[in-house]
N, C-alpha and C positions, 0 to 999 in steps of 0.2 A: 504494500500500500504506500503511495506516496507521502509525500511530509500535508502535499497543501491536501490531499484526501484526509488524513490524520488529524487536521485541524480544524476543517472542516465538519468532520464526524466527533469532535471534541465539544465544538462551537454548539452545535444541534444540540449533545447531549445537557452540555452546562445552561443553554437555554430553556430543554424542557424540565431540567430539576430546578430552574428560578421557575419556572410557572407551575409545576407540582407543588413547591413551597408555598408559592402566593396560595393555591388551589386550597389545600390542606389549613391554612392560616384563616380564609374565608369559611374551610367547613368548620374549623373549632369556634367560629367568632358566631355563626349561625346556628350551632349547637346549644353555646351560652344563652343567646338568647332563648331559645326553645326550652330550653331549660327556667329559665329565669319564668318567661310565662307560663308551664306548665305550673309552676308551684304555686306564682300567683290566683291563677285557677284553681287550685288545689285548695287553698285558703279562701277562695271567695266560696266552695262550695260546702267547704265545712262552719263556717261564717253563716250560711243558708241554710242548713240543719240544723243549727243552733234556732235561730231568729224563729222558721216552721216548727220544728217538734213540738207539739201540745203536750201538757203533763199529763200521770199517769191519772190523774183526776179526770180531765179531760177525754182521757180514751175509753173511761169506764161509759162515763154518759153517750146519749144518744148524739151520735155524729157523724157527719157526710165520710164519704167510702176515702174521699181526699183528706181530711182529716188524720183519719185511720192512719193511712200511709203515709200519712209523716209522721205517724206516733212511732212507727216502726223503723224508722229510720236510726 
């Protein structure tokens, strides 16, 4: 193989490991985020079983089938 084939095929490769890098640097920066709102959501839906759950008073008496299901929650 020649030298300028050589550098050529060096040049490619040291190119595509800067853009594997960038690539790799944008999936962990979009991971973080996905992560960051998954938990947010996590916390808004436990925040809303909170606020819904009626007391154990509440699910003895007579009440809608909605109710219920959030008693059981």
């Amino acid at each position: 193989m020649s030298m300028q084939t050589k550098a050529r095929v060096r040049g490619l490769i040291e190119s595509e490991a800067v853009s594997a890098t960038s690539k790799l640097a944008s999936i962990d920066e979009l991971y973080a985020q996905l992560w960051k709102k998954l938990k947010r959501l996590h916390m808004m839906q436990q925040a809303e079983r909170l606020v819904h759950c009626p007391t154990s008073d509440e699910a003895i008496s007579p009440i809608s089938e909605k109710a219920w299901i959030g008693w059981m929650c």
